[in-house]
C-alpha positions as CSV (number, residue, x, y, z in Angstrom):
1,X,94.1,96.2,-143.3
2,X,97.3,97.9,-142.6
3,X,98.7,96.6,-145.9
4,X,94.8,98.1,-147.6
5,X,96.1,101.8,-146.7
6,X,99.4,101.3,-147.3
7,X,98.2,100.7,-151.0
8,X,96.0,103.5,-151.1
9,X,98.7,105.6,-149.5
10,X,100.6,104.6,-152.9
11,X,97.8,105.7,-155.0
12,X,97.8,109.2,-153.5
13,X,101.4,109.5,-153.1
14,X,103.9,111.0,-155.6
15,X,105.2,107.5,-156.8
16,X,105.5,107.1,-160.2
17,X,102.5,105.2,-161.8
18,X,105.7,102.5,-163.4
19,X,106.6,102.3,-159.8
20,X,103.3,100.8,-158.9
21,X,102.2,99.4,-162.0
22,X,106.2,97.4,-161.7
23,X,105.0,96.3,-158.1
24,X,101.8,94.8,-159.2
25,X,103.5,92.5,-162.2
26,X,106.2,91.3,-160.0
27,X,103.8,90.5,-157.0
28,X,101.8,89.0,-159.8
29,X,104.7,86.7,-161.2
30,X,105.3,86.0,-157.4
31,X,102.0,85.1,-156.3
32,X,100.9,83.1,-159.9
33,X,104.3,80.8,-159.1
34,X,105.2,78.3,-156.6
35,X,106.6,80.4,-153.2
36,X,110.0,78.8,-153.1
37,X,111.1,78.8,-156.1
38,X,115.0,80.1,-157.3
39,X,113.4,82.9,-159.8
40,X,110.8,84.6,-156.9
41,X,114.5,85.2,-155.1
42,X,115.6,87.0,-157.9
43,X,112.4,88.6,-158.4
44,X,112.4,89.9,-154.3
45,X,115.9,91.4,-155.2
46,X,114.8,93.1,-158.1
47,X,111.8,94.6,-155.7
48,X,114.2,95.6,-152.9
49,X,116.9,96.6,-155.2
50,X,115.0,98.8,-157.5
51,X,112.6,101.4,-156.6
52,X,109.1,99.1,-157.2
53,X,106.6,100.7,-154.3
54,X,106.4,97.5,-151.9
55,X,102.8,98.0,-151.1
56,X,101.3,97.1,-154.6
57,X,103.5,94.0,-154.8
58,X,102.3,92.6,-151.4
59,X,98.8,93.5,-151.9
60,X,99.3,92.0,-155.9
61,X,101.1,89.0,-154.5
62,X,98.4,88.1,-151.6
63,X,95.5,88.5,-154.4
64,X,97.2,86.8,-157.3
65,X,98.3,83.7,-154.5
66,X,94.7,83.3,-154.1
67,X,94.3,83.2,-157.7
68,X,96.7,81.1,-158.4
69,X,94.6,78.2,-156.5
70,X,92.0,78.0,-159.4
71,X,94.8,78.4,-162.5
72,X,96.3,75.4,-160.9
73,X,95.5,72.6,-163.5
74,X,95.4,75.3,-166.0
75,X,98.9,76.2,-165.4
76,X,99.9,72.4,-164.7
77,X,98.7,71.7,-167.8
78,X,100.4,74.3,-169.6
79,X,103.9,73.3,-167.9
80,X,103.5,69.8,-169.3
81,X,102.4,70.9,-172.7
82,X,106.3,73.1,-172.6
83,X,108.0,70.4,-170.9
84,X,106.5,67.1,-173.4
85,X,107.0,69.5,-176.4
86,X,109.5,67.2,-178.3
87,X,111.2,70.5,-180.3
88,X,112.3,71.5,-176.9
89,X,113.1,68.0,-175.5
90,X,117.4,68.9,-175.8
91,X,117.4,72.2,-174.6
92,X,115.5,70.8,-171.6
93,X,118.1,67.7,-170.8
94,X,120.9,70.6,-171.0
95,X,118.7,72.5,-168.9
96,X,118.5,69.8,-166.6
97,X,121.9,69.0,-166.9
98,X,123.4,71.8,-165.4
99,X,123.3,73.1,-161.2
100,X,121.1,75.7,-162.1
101,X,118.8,73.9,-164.1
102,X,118.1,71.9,-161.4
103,X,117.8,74.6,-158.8
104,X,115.7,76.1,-160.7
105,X,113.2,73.1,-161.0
106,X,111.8,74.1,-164.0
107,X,111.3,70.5,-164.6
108,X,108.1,70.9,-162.6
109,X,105.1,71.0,-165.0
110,X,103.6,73.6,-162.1
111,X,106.6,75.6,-161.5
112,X,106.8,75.7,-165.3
113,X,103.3,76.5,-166.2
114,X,103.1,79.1,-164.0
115,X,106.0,81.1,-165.1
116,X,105.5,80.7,-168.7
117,X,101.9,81.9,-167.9
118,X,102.7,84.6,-165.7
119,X,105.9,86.2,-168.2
120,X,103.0,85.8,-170.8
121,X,100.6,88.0,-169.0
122,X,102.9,90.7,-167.2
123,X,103.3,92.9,-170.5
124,X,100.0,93.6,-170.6
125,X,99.6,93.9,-166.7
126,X,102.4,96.2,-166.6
127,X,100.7,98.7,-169.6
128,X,97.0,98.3,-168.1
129,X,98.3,99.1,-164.0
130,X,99.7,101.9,-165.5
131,X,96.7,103.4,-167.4
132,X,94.8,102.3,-164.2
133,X,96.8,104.0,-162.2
134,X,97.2,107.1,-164.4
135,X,93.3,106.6,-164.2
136,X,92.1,106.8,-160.8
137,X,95.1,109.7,-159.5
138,X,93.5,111.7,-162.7
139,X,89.2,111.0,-162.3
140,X,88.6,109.4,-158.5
141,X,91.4,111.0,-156.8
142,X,89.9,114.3,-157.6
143,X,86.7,113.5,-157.5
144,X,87.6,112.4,-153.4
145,X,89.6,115.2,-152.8
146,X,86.7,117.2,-153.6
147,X,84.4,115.9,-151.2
148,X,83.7,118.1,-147.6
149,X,84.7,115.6,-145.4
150,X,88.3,115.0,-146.8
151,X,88.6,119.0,-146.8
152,X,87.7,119.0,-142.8
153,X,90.0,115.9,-142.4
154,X,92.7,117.5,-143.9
155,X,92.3,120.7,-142.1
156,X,92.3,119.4,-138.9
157,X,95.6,119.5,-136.3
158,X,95.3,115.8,-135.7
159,X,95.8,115.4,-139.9
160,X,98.8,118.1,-139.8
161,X,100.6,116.2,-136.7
162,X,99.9,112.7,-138.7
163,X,101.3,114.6,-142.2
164,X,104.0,115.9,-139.9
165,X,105.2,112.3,-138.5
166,X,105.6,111.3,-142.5
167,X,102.6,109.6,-141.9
């Protein structure tokens, strides 16, 4: 729940719509692949290194982990449809062939699958967050701010002190 208004905090905050829109691809990659994998630590740098809004990539991670239970077979599949493809057979024995090859175990048709899947999808994640994003700040946001009840909310002393706190 906590995480819930954290998100919508982000929605009505001044961070950038790339900011967010970045947040939901990564969580994306990082809930659509195996959890302990050597490119989701890369991928948690790039979220605490960069400025990507942490709030959209947990909430994007936790609903894209749940989706990643039914893609399973899909995405197995698809990782040993890369890995059997016998064009690619050498550069997978160098791959494999090397300490970070095999760190990185893409030799796992899942841990495979998933990636290639996930890198396939997060162009056009990244563009359509965005334009959601851009979206619902421009049409709901304003439609909400308009109602009564957020205009007494907002006036009250309780709502200043909160706003005060950085809340």
């Amino acid at each position: 729940m906590v995480i819930l208004a954290k998100l919508l905090k982000a929605l009505h905050s001044d961070a950038g719509p790339w900011s967010l829109a970045f947040g939901i691809v990564l969580g994306m990659i990082f809930g659509l692949t195996p959890l302990v994998k050597l490119h989701n630590l890369f991928i948690l740098f790039f979220v605490l290194f960069f400025r990507v809004n942490l709030s959209t990539f947990l909430v994007s991670w936790g609903a894209f982990s749940l989706l990643a239970f039914g893609l399973d077979p899909v995405m197995d599949l698809l990782g040993e449809v890369i890995l059997t493809n016998q064009s690619l057979q050498p550069m997978w024995t160098a791959l494999y062939n090397t300490g970070i090859g095999r760190l990185s175990q893409f030799y796992h048709t899942l841990t495979m699958g998933s990636l290639a899947l996930s890198l396939g999808l997060a162009p056009g994640v990244l563009f359509l967050s965005k334009i959601l994003v851009v979206r619902y700040r421009v049409h709901f946001l304003a439609w909400v701010e308009q109602w009564r009840i957020v205009e007494i909310i907002k006036g009250s002393k309780v709502y200043q002190i909160y706003q005060g706190f950085g809340g």
